[in-house]
Backbone as CSV, one residue per row, in Angstrom:
resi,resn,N_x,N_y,N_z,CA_x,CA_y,CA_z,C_x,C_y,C_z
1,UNK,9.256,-6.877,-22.634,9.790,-7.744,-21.586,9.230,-7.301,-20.235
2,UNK,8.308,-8.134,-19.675,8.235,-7.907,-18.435,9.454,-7.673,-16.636
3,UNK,8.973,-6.878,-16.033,9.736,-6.593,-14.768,9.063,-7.493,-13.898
4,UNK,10.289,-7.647,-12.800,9.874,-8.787,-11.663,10.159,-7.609,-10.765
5,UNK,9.410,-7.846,-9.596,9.454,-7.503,-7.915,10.734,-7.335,-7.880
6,UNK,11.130,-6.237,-7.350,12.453,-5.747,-6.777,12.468,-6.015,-5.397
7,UNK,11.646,-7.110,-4.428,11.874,-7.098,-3.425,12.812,-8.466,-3.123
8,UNK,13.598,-8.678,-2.631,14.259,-9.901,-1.921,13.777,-10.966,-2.218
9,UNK,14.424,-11.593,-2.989,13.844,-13.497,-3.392,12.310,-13.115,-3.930
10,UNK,11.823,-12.181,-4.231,10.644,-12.342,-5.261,10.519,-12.381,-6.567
11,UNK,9.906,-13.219,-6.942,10.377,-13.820,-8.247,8.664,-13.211,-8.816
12,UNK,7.900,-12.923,-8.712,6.360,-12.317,-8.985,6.825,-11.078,-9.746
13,UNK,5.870,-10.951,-10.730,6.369,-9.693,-11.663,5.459,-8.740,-11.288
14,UNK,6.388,-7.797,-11.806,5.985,-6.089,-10.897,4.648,-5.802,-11.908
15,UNK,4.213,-5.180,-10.631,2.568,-4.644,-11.269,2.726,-3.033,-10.892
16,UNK,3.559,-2.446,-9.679,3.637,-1.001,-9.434,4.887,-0.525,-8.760
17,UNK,4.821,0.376,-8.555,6.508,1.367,-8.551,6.439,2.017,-7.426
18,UNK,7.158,2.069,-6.946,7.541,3.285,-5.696,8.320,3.884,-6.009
19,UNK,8.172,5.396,-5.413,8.865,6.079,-6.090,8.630,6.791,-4.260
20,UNK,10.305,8.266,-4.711,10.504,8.373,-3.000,10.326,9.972,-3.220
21,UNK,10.218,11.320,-2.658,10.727,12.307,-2.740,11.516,12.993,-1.176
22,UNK,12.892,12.529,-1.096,13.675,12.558,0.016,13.450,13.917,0.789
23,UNK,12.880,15.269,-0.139,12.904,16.246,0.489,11.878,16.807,1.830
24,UNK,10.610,15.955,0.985,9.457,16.425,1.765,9.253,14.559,2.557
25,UNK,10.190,13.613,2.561,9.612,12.573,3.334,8.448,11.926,3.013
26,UNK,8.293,11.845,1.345,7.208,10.941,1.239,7.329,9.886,0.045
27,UNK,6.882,8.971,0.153,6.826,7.658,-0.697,5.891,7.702,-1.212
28,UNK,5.527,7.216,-2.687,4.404,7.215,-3.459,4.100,5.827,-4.073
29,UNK,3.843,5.250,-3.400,3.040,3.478,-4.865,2.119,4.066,-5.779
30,UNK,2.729,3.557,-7.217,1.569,3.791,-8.169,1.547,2.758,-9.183
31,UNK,0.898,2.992,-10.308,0.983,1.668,-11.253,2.364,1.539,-11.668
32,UNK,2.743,0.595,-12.304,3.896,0.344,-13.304,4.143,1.752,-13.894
33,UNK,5.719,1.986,-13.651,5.785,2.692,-14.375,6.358,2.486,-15.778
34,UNK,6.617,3.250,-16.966,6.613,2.440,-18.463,8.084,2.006,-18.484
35,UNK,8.765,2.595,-18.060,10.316,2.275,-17.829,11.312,1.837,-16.375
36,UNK,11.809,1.176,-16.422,12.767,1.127,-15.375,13.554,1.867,-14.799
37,UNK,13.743,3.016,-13.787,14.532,3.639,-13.377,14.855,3.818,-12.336
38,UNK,16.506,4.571,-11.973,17.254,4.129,-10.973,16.844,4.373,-9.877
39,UNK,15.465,5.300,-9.744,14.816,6.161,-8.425,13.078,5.645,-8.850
40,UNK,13.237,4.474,-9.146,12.164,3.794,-9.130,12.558,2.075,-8.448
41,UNK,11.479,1.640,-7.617,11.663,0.108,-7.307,9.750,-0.232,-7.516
42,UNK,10.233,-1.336,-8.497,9.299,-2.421,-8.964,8.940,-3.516,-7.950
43,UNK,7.047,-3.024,-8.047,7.136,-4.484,-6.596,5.901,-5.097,-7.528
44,UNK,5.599,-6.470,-6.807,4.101,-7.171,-7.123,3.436,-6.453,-6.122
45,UNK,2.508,-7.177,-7.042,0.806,-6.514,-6.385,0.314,-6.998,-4.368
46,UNK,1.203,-7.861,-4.433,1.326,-8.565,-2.898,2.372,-7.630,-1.742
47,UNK,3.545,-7.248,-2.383,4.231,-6.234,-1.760,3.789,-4.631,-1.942
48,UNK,3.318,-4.475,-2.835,2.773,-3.003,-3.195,1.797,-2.549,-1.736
49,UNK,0.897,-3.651,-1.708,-0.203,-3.775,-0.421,0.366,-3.499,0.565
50,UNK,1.568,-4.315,1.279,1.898,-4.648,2.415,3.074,-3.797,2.876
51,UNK,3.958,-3.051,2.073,4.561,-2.079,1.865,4.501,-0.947,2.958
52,UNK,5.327,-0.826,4.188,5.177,-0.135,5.024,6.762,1.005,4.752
53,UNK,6.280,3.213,5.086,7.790,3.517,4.698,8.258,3.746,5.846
54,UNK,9.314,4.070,5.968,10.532,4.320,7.130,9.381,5.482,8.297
55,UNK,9.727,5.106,9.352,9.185,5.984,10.305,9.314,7.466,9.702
56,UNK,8.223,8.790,9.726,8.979,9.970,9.680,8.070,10.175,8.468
57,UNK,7.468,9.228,7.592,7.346,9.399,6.146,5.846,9.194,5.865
58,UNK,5.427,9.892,5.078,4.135,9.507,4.456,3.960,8.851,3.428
59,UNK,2.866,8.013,3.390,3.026,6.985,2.377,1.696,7.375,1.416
60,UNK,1.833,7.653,0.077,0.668,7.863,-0.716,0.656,6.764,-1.603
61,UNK,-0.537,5.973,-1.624,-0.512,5.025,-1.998,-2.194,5.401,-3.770
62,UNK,-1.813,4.846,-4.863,-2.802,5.326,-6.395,-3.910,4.100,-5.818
63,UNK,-4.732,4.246,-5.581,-5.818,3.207,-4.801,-6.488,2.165,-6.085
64,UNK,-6.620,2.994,-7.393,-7.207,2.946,-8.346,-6.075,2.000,-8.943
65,UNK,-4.819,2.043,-8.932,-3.167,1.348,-9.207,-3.624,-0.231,-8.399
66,UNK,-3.622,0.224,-6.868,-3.967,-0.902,-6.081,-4.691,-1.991,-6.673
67,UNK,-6.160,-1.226,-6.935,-7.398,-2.671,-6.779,-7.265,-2.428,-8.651
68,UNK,-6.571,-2.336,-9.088,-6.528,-2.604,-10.958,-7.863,-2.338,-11.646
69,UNK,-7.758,-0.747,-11.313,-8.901,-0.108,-11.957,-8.286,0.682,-12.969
């Protein structure tokens, strides 16, 4: 069964995951991950891109995840 975008009224199915680590202030986009979990959010490939994190934070983004290599 496919996952949809966890973002607001997006109905586009998830292609990659964010994932957070609160300690060190950084956010990670990467591919799909294989399961759904509670410290995971599912976006499309349109929000994955455009995806900006909270001031303060670094954002590491799987580039290779990105352009579907």
């Amino acid at each position: 069964m496919s996952r949809t975008c966890n973002m607001a009224l997006c109905p586009a199915e998830a292609a990659h995951t964010l994932t957070y680590d609160y300690e060190t202030l950084v956010a990670v986009i990467g591919p799909l991950s294989p399961e759904a979990t509670a410290l995971g959010h599912d976006m499309c490939a349109a929000h994955a891109l455009r995806w900006v994190p909270p001031q303060g934070w670094e954002l590491v983004r799987y580039r290779d995840a990105l352009d579907g290599r």
